[in-house]
mmCIF entry with sequence, helices, sheets and N, C-alpha, C, O atoms, coordinates in Angstrom:
data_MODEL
# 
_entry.id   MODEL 
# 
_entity.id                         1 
_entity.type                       polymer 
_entity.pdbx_number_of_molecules   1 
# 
_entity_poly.entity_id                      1 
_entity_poly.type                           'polypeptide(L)' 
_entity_poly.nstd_linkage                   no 
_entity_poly.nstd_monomer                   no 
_entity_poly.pdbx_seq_one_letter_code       
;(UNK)(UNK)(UNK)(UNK)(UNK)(UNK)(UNK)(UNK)(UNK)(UNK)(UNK)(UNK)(UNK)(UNK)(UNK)(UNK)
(UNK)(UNK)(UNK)(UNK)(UNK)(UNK)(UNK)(UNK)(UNK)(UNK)(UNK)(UNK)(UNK)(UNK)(UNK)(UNK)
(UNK)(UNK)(UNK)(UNK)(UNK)(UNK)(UNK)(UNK)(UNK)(UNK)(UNK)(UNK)(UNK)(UNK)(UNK)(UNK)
(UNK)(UNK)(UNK)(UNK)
;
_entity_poly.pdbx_seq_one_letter_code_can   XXXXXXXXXXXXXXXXXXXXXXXXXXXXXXXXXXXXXXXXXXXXXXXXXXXX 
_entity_poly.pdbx_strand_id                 A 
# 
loop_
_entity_poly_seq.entity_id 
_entity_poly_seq.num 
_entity_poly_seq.mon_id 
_entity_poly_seq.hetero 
1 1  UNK n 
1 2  UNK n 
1 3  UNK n 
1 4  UNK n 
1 5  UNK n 
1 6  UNK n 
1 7  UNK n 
1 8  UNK n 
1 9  UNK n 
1 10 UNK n 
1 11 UNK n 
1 12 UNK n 
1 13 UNK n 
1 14 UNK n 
1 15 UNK n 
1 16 UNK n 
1 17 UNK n 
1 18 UNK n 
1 19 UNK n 
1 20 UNK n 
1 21 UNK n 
1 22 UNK n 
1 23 UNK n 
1 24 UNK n 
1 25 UNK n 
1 26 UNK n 
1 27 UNK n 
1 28 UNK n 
1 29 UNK n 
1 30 UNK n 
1 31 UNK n 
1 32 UNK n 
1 33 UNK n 
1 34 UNK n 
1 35 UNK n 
1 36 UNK n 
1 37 UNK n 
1 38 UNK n 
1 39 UNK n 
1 40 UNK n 
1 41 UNK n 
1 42 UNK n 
1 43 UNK n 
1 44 UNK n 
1 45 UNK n 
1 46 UNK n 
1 47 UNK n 
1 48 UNK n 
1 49 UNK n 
1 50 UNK n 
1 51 UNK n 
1 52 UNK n 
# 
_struct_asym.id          A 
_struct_asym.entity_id   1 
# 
loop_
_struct_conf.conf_type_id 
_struct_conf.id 
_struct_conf.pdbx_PDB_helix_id 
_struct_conf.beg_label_comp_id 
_struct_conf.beg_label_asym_id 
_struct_conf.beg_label_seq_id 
_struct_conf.pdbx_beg_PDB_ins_code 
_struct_conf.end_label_comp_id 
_struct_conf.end_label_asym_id 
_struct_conf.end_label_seq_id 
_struct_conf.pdbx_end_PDB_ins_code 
_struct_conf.beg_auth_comp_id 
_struct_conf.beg_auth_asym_id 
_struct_conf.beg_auth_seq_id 
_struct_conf.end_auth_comp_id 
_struct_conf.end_auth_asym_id 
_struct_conf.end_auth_seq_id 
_struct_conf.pdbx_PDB_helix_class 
_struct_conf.details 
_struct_conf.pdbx_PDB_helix_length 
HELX_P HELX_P1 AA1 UNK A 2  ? UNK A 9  ? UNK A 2  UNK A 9  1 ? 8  
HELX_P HELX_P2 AA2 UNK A 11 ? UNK A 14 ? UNK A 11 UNK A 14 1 ? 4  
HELX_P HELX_P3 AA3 UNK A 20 ? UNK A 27 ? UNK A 20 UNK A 27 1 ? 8  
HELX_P HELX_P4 AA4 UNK A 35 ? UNK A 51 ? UNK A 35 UNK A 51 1 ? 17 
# 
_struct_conf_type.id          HELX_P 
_struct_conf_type.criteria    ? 
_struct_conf_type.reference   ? 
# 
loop_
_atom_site.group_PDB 
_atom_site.id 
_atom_site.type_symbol 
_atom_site.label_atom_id 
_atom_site.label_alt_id 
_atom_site.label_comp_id 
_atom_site.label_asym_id 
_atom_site.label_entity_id 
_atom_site.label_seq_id 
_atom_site.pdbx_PDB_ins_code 
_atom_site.Cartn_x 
_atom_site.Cartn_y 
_atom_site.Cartn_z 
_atom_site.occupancy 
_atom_site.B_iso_or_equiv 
_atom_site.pdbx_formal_charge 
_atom_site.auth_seq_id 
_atom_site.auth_comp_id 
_atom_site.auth_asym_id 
_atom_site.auth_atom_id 
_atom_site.pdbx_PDB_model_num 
ATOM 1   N N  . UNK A 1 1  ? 111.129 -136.892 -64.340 1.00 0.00 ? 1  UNK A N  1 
ATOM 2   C CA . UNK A 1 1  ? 110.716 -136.521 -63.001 1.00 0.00 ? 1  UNK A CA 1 
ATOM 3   C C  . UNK A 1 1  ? 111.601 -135.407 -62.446 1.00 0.00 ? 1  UNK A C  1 
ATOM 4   O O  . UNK A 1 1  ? 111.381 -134.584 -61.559 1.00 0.00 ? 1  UNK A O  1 
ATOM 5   N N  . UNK A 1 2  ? 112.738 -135.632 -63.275 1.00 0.00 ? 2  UNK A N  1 
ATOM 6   C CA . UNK A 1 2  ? 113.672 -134.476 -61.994 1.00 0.00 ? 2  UNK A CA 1 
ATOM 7   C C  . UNK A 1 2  ? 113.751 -133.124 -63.011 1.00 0.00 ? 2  UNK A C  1 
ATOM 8   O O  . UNK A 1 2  ? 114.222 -132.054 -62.626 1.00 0.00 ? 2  UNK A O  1 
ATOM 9   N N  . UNK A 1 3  ? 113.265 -133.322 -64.238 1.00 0.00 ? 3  UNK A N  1 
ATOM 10  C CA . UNK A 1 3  ? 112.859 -132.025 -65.081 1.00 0.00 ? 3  UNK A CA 1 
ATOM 11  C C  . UNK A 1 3  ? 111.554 -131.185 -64.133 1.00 0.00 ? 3  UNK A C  1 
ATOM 12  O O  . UNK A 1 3  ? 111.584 -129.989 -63.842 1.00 0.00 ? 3  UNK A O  1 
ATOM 13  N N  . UNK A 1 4  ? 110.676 -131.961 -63.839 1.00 0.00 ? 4  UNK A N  1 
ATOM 14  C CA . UNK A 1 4  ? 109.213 -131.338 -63.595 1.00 0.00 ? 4  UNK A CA 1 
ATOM 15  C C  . UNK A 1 4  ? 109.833 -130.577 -61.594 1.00 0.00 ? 4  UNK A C  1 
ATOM 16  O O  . UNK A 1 4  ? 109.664 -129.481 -61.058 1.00 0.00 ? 4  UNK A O  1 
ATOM 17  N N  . UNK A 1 5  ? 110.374 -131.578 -61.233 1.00 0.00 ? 5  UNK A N  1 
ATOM 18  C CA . UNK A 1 5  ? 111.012 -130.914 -59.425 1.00 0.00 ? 5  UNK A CA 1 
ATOM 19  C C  . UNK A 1 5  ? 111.692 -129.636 -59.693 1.00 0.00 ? 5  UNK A C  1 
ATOM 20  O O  . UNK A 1 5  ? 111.400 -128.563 -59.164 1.00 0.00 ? 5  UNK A O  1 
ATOM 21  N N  . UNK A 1 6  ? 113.094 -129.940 -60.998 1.00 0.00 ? 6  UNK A N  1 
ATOM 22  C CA . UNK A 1 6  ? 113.530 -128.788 -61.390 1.00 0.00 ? 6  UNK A CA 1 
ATOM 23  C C  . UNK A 1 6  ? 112.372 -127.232 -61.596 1.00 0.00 ? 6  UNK A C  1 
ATOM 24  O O  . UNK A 1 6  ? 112.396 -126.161 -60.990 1.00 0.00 ? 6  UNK A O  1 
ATOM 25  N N  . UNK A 1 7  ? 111.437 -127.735 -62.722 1.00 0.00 ? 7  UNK A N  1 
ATOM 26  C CA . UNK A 1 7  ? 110.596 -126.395 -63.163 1.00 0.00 ? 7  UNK A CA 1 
ATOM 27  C C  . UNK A 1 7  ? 109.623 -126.431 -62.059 1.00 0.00 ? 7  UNK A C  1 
ATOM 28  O O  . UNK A 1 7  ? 108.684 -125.754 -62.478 1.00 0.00 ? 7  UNK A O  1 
ATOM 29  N N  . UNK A 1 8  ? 109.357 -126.815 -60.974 1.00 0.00 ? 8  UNK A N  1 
ATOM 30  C CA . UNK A 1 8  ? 108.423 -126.432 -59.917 1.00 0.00 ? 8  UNK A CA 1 
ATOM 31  C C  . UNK A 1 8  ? 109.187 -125.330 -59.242 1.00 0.00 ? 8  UNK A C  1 
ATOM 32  O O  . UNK A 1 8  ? 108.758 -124.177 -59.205 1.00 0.00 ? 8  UNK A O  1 
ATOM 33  N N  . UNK A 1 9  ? 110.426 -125.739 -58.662 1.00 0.00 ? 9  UNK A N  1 
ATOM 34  C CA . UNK A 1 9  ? 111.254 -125.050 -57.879 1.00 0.00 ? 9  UNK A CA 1 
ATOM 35  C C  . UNK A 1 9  ? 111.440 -123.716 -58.671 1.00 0.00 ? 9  UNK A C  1 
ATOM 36  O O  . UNK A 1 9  ? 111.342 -122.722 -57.951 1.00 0.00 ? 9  UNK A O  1 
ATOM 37  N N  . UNK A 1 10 ? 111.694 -123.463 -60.034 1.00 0.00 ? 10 UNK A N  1 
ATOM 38  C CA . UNK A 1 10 ? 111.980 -122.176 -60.420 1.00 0.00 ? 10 UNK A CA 1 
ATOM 39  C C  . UNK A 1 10 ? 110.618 -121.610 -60.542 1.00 0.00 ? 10 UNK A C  1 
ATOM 40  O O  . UNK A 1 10 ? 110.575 -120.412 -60.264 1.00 0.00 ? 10 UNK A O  1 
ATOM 41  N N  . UNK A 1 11 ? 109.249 -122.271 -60.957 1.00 0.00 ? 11 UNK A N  1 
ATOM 42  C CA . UNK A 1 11 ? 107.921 -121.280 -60.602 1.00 0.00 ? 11 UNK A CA 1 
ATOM 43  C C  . UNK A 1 11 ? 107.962 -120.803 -58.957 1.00 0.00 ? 11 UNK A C  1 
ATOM 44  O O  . UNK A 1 11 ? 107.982 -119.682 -58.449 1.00 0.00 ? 11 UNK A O  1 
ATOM 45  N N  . UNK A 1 12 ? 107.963 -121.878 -58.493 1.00 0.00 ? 12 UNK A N  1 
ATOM 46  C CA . UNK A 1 12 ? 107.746 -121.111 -56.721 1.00 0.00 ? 12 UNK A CA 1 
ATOM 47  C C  . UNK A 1 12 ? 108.911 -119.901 -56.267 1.00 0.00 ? 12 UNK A C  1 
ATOM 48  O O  . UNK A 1 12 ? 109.016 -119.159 -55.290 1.00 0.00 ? 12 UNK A O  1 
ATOM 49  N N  . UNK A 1 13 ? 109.729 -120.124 -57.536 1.00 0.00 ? 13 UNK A N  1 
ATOM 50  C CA . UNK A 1 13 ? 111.081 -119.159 -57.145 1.00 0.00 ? 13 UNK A CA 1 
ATOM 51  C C  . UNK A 1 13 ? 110.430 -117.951 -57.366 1.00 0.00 ? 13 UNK A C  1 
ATOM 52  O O  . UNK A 1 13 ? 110.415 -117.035 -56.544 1.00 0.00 ? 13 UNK A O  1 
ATOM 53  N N  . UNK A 1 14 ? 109.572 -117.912 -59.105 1.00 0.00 ? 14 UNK A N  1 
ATOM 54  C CA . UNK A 1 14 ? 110.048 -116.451 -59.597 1.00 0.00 ? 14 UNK A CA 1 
ATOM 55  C C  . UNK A 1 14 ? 108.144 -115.945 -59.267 1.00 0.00 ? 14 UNK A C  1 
ATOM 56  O O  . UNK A 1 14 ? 107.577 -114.901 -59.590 1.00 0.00 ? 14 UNK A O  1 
ATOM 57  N N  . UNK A 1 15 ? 107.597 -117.142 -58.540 1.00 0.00 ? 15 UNK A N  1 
ATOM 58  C CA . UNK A 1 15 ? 106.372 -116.551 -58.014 1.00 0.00 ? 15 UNK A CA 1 
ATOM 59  C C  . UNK A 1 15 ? 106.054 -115.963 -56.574 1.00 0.00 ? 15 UNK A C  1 
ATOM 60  O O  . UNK A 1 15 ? 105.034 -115.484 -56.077 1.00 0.00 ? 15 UNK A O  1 
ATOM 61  N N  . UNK A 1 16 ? 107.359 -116.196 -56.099 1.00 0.00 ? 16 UNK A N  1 
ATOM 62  C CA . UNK A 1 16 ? 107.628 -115.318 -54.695 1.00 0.00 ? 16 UNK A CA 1 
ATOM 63  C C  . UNK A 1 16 ? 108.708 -114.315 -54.839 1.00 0.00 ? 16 UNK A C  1 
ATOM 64  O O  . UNK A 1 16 ? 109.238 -113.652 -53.947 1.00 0.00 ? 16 UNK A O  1 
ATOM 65  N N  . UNK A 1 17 ? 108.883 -114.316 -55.781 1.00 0.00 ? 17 UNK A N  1 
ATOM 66  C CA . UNK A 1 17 ? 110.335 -112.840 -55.854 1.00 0.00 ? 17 UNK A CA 1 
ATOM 67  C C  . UNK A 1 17 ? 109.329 -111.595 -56.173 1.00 0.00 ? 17 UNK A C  1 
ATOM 68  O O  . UNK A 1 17 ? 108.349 -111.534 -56.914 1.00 0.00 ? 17 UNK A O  1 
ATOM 69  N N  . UNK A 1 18 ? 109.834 -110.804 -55.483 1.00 0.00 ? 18 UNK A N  1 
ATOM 70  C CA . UNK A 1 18 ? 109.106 -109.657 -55.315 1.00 0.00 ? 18 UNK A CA 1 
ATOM 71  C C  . UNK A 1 18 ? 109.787 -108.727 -55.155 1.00 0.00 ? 18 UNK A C  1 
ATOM 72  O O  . UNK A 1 18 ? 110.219 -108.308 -54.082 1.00 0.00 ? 18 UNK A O  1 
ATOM 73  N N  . UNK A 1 19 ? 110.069 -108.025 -56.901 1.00 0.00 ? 19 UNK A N  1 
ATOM 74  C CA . UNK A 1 19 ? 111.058 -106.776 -56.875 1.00 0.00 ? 19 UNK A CA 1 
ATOM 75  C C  . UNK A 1 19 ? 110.453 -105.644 -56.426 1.00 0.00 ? 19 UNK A C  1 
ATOM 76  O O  . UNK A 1 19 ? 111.171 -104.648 -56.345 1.00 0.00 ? 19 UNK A O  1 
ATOM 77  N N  . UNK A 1 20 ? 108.923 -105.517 -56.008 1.00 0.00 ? 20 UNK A N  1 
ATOM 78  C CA . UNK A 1 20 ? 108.289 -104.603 -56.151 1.00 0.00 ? 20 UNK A CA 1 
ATOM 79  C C  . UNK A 1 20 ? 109.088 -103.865 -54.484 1.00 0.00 ? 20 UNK A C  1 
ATOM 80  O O  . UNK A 1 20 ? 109.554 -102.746 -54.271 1.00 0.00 ? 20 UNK A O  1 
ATOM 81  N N  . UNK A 1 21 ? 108.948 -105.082 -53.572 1.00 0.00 ? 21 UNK A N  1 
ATOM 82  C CA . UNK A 1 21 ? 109.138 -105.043 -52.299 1.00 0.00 ? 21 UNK A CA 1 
ATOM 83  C C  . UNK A 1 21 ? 110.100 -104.106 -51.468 1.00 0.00 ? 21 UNK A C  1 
ATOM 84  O O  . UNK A 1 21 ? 109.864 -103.726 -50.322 1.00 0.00 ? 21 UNK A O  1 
ATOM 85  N N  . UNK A 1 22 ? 111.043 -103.838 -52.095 1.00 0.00 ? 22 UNK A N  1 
ATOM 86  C CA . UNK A 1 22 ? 112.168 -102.620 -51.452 1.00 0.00 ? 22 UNK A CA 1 
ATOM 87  C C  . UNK A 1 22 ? 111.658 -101.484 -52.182 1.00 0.00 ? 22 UNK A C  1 
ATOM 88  O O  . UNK A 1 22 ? 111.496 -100.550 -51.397 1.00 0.00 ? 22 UNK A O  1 
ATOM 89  N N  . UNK A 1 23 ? 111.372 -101.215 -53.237 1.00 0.00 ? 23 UNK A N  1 
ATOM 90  C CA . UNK A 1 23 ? 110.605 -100.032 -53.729 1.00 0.00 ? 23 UNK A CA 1 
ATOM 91  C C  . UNK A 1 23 ? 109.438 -99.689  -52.903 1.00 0.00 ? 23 UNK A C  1 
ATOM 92  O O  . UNK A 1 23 ? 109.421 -98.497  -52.598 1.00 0.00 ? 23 UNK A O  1 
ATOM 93  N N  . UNK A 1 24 ? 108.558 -100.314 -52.499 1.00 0.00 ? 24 UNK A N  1 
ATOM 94  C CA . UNK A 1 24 ? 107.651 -100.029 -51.542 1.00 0.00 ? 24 UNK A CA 1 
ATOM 95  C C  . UNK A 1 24 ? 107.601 -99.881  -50.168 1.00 0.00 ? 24 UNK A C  1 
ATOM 96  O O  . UNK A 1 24 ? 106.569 -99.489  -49.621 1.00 0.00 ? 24 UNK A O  1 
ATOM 97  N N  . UNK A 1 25 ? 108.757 -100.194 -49.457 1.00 0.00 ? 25 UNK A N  1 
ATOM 98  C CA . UNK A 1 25 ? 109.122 -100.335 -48.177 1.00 0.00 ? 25 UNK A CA 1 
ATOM 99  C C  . UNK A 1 25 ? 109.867 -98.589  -48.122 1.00 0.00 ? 25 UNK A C  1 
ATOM 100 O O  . UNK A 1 25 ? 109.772 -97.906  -47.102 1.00 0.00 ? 25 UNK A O  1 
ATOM 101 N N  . UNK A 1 26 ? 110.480 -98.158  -49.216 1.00 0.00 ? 26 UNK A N  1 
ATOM 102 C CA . UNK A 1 26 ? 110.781 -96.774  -49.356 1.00 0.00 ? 26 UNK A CA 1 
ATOM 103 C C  . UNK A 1 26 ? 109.968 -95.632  -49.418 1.00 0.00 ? 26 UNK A C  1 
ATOM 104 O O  . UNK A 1 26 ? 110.100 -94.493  -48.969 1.00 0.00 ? 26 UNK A O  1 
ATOM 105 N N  . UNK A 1 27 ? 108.929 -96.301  -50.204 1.00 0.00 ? 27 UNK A N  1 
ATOM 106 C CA . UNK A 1 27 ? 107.914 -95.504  -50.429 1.00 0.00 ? 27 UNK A CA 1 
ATOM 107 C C  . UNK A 1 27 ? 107.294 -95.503  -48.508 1.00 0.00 ? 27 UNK A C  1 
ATOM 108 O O  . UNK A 1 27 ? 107.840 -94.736  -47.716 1.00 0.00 ? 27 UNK A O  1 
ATOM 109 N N  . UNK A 1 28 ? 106.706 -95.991  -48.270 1.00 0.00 ? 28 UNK A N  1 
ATOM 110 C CA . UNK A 1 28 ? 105.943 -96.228  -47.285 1.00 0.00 ? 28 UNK A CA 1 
ATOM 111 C C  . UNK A 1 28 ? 106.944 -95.729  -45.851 1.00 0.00 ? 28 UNK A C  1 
ATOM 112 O O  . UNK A 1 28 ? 106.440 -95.669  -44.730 1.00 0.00 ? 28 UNK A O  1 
ATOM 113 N N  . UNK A 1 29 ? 108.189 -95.448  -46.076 1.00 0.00 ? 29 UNK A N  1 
ATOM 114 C CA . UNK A 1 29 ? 108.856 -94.594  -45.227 1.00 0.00 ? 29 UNK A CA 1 
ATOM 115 C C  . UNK A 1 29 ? 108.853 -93.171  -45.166 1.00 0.00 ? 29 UNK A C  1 
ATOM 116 O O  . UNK A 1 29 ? 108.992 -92.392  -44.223 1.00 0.00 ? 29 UNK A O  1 
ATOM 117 N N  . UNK A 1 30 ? 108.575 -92.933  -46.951 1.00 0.00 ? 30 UNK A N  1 
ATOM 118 C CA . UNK A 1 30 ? 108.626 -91.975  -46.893 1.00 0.00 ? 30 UNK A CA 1 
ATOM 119 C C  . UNK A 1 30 ? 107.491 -90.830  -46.241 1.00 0.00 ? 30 UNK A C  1 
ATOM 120 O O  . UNK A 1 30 ? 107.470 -89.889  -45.448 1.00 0.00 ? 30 UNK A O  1 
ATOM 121 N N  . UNK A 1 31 ? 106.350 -91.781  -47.371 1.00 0.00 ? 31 UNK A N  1 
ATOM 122 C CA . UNK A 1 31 ? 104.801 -91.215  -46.629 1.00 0.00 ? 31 UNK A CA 1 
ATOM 123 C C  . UNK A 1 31 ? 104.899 -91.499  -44.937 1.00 0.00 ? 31 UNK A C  1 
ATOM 124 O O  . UNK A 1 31 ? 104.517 -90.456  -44.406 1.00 0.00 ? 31 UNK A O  1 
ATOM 125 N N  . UNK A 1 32 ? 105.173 -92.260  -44.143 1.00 0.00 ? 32 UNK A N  1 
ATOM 126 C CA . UNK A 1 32 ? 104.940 -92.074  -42.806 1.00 0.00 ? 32 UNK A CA 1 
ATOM 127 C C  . UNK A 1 32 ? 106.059 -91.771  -41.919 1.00 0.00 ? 32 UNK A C  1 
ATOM 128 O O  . UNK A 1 32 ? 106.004 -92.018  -40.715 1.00 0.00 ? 32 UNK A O  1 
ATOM 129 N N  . UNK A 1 33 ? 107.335 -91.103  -42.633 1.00 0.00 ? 33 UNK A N  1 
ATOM 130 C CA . UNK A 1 33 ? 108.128 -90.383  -42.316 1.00 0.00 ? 33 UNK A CA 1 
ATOM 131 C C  . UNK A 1 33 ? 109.636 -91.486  -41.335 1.00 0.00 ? 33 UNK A C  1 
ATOM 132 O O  . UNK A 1 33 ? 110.784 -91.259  -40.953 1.00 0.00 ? 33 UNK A O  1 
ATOM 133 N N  . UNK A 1 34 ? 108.793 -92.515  -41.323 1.00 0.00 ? 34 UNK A N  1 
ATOM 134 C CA . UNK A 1 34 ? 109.881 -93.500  -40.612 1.00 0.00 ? 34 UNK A CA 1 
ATOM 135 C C  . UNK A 1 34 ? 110.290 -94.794  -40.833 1.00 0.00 ? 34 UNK A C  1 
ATOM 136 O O  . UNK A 1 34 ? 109.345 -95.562  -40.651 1.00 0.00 ? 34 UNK A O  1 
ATOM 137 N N  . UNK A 1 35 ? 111.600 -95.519  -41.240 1.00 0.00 ? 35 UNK A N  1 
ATOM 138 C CA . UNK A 1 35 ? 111.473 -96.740  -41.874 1.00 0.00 ? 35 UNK A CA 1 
ATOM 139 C C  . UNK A 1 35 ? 110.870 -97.446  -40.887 1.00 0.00 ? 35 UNK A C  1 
ATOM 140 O O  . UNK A 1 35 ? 110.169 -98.251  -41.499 1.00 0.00 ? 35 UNK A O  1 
ATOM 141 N N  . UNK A 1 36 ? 110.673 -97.686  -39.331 1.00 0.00 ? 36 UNK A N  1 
ATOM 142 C CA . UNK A 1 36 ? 110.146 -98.288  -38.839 1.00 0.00 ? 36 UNK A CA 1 
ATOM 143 C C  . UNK A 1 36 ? 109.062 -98.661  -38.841 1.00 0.00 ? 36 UNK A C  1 
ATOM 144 O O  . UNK A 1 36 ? 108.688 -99.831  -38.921 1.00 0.00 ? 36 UNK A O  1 
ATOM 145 N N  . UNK A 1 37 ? 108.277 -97.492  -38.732 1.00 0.00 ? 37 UNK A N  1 
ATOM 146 C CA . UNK A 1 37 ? 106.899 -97.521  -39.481 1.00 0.00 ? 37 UNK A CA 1 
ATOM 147 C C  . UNK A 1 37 ? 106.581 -98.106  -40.515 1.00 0.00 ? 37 UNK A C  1 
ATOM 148 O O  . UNK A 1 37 ? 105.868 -99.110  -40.520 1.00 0.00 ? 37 UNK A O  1 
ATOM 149 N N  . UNK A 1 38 ? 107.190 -97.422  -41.807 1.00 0.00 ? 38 UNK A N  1 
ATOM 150 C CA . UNK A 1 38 ? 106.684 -97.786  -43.208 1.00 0.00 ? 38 UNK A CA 1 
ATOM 151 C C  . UNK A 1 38 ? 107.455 -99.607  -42.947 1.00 0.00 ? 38 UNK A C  1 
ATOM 152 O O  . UNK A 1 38 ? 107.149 -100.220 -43.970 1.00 0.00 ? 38 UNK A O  1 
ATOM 153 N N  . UNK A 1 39 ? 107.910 -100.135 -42.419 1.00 0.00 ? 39 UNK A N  1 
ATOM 154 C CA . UNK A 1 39 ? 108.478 -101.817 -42.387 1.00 0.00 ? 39 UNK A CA 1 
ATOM 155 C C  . UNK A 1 39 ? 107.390 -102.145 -41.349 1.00 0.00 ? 39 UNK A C  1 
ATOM 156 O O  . UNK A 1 39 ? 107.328 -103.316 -40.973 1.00 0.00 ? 39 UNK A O  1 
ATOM 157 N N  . UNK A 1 40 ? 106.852 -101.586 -41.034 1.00 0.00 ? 40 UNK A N  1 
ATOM 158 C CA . UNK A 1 40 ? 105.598 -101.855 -40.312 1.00 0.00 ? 40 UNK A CA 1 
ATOM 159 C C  . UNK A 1 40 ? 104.303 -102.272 -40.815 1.00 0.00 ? 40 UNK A C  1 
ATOM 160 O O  . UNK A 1 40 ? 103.709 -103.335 -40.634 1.00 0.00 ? 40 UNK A O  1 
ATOM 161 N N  . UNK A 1 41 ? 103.929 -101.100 -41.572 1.00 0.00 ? 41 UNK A N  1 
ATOM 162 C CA . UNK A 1 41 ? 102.979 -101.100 -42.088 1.00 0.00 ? 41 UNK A CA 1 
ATOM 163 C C  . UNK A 1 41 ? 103.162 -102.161 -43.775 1.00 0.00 ? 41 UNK A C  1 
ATOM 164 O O  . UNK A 1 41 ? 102.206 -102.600 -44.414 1.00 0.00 ? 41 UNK A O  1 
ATOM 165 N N  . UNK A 1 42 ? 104.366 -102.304 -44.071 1.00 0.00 ? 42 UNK A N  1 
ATOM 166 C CA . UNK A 1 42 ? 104.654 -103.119 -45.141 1.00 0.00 ? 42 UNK A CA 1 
ATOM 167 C C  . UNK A 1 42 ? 104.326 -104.179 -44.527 1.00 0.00 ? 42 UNK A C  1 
ATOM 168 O O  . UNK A 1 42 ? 103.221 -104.413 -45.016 1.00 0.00 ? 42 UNK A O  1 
ATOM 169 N N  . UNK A 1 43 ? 104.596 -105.230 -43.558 1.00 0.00 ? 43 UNK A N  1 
ATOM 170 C CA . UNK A 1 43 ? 104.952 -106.061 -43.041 1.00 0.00 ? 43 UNK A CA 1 
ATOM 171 C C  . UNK A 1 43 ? 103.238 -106.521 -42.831 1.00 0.00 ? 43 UNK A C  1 
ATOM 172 O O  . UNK A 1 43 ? 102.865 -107.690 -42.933 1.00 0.00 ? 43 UNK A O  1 
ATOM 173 N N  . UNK A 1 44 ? 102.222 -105.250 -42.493 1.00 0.00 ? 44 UNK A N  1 
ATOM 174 C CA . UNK A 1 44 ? 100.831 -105.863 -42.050 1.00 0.00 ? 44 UNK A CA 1 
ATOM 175 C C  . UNK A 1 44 ? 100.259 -106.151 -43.448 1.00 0.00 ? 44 UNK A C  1 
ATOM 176 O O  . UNK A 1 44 ? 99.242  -106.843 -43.492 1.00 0.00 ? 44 UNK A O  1 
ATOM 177 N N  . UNK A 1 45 ? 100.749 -105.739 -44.493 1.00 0.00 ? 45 UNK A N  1 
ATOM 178 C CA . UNK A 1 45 ? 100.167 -105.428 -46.253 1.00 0.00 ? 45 UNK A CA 1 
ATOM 179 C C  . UNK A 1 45 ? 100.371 -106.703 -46.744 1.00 0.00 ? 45 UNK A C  1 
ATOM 180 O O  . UNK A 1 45 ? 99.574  -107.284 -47.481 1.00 0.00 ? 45 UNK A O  1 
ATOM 181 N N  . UNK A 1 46 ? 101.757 -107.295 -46.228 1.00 0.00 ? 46 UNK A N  1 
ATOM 182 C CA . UNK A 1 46 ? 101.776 -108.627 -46.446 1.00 0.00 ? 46 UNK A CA 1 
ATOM 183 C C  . UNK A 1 46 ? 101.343 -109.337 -45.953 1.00 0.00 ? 46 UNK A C  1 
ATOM 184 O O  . UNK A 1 46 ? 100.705 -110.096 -46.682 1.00 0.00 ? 46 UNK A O  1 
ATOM 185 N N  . UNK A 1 47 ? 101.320 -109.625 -44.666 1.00 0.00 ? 47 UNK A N  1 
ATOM 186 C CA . UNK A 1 47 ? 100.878 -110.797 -43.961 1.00 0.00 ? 47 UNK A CA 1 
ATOM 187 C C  . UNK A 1 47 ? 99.006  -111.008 -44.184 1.00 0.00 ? 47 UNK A C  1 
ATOM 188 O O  . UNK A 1 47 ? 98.516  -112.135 -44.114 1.00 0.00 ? 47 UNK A O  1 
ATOM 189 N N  . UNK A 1 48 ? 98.024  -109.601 -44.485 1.00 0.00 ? 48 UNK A N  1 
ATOM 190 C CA . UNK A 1 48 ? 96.806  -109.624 -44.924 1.00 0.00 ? 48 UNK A CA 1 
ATOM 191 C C  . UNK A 1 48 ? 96.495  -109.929 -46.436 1.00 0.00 ? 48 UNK A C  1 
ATOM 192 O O  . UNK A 1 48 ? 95.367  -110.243 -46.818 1.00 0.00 ? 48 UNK A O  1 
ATOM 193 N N  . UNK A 1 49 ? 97.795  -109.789 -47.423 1.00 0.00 ? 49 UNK A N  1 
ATOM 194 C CA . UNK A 1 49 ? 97.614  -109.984 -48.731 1.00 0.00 ? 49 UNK A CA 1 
ATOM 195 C C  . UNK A 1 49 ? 97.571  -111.842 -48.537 1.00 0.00 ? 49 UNK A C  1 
ATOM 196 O O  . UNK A 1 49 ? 96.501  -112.375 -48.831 1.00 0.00 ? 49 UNK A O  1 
ATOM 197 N N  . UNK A 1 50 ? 98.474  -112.549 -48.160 1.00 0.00 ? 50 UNK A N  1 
ATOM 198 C CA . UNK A 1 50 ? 98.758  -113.866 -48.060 1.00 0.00 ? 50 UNK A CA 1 
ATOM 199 C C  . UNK A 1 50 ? 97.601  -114.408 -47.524 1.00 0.00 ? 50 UNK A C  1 
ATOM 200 O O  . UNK A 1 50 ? 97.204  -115.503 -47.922 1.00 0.00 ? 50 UNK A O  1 
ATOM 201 N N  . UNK A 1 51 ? 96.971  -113.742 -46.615 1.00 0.00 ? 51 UNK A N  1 
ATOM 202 C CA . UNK A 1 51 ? 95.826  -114.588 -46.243 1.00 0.00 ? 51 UNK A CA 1 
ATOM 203 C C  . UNK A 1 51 ? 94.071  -114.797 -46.858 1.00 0.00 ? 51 UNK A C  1 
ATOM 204 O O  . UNK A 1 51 ? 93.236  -115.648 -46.548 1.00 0.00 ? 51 UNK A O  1 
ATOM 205 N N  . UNK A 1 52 ? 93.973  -113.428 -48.002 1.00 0.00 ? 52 UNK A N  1 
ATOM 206 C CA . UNK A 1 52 ? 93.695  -113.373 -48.864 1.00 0.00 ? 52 UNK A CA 1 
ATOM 207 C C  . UNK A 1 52 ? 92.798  -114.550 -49.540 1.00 0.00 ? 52 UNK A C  1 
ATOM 208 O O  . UNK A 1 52 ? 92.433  -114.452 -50.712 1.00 0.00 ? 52 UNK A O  1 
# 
């Protein structure tokens, strides 16, 4: 039992890690010229992907 809690916890780990995420938050500053923005517009990409 505490094998299967163990390997749940590392899927939900490495199925929410998201290296992509600071690479794209750069990107998306760059195209709209402002990190505020581009953490903006990152921020709506996620919250519409999750609901998905």
């Amino acid at each position: 039992m505490r094998k299967n809690i163990r390997l749940l916890a590392l899927f939900n780990f490495f199925t929410d890690f998201h290296l992509y995420s600071a690479i794209l938050i750069i990107y998306f500053a760059q195209v709209t010229g402002s990190y505020a923005l581009g953490m903006s517009l990152f921020s709506v990409a996620m919250v519409s992907w999750h609901f998905l």
